[in-house]
TORKEVO-205757 format. One record per residue (C-alpha): residue number from 1; residue in three letters; x, y, z. Coordinates in Angstrom, 2 decimals, decimal comma. Example, Ala and Ser with C-alpha at 12.3 -4.5 7.8 and 13.67 -1.06 7.14 Angstrom:
<r i="1" aa="Ala" px="12,30" py="-4,50" pz="7,80"/>
<r i="2" aa="Ser" px="13,67" py="-1,06" pz="7,14"/>
This chain:
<r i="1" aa="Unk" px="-9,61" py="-11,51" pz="18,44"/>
<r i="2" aa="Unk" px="-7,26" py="-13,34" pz="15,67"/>
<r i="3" aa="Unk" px="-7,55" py="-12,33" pz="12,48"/>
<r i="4" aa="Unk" px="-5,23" py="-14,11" pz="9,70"/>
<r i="5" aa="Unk" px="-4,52" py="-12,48" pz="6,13"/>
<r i="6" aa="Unk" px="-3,74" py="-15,06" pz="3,34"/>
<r i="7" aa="Unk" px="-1,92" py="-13,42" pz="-0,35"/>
<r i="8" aa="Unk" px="-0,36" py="-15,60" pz="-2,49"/>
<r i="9" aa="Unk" px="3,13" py="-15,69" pz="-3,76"/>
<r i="10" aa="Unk" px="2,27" py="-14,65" pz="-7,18"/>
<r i="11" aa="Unk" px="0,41" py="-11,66" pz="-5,85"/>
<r i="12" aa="Unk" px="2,79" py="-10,52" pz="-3,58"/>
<r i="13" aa="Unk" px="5,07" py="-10,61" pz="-6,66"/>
<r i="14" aa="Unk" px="2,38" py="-8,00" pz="-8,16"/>
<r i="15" aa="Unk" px="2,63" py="-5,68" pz="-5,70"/>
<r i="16" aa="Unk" px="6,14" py="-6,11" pz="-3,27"/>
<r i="17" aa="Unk" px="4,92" py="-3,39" pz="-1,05"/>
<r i="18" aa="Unk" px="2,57" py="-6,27" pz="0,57"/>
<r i="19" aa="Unk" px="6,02" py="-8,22" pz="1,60"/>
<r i="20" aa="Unk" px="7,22" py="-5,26" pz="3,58"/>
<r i="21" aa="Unk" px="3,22" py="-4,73" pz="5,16"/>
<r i="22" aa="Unk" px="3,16" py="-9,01" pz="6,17"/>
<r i="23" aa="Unk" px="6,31" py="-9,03" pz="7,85"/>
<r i="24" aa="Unk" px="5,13" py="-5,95" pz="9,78"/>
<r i="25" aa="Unk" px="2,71" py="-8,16" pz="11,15"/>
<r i="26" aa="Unk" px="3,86" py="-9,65" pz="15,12"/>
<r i="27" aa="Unk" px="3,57" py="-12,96" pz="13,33"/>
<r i="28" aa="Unk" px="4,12" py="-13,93" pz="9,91"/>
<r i="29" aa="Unk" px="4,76" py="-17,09" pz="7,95"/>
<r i="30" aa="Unk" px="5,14" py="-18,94" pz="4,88"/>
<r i="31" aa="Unk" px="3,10" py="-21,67" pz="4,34"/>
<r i="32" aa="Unk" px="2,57" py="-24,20" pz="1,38"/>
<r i="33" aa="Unk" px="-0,49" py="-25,63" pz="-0,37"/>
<r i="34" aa="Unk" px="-2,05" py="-27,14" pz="-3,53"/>
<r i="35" aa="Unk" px="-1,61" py="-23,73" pz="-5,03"/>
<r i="36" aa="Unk" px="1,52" py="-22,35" pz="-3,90"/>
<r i="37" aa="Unk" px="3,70" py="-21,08" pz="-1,53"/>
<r i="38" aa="Unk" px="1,35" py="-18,23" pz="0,89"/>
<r i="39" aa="Unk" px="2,50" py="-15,29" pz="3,23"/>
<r i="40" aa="Unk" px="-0,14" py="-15,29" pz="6,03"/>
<r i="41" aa="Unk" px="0,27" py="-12,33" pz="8,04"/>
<r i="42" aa="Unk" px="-1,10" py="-13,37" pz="11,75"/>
<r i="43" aa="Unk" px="-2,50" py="-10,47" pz="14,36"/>
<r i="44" aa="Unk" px="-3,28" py="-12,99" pz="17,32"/>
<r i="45" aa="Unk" px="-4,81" py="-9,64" pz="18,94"/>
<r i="46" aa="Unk" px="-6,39" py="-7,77" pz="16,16"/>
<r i="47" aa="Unk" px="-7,51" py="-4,26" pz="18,03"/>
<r i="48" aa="Unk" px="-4,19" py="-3,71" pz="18,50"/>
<r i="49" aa="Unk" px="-2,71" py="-3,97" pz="14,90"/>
<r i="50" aa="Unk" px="-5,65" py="-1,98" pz="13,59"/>
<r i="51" aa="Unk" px="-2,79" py="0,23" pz="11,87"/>
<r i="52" aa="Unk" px="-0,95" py="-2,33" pz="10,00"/>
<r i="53" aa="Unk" px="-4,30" py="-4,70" pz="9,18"/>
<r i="54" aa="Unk" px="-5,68" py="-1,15" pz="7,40"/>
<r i="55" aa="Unk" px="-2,35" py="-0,74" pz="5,26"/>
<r i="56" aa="Unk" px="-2,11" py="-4,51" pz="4,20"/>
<r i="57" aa="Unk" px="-5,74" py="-4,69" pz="3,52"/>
<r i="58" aa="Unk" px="-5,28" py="-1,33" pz="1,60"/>
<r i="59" aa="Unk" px="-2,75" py="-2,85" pz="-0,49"/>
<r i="60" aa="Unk" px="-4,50" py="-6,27" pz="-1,27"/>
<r i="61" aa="Unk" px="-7,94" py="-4,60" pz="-2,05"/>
<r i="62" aa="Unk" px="-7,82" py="-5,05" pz="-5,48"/>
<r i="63" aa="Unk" px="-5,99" py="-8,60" pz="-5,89"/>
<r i="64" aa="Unk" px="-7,16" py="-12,07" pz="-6,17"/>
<r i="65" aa="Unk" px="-7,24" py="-14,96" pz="-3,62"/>
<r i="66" aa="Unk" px="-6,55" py="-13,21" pz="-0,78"/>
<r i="67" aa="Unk" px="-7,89" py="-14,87" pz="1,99"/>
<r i="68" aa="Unk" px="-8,90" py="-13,91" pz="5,91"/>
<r i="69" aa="Unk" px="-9,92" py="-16,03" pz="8,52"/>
């Protein structure tokens, strides 16, 4: 199952421990758009990364625009 995880620069910049969680991630990237730069965090076989999709999701609870797909 993929799962991606979407935070946006400027939240990232609220809480840096999210930067060290998305590059935990077996893929990760930076991506542009119409509101600014992204780090989408990529688990191409979610079940496996339960661990590290917990801790980042733990971390961007409370922020906005955070987006999964």
């Amino acid at each position: 199952m993929h799962l991606s995880i979407a935070i946006p620069e400027a939240q990232v910049v609220e809480a840096p421990a999210l930067l060290r969680i998305v590059r935990m991630a077996p893929a990760y990237d930076i991506e542009a758009g119409e509101q600014g730069a992204e780090y989408v965090a990529v688990f191409e076989d979610f079940p496996n990364s339960v661990e590290i999709v917990a801790r980042l999701i733990e971390e961007a609870w409370d922020l906005r625009d955070v987006r999964s797909t």
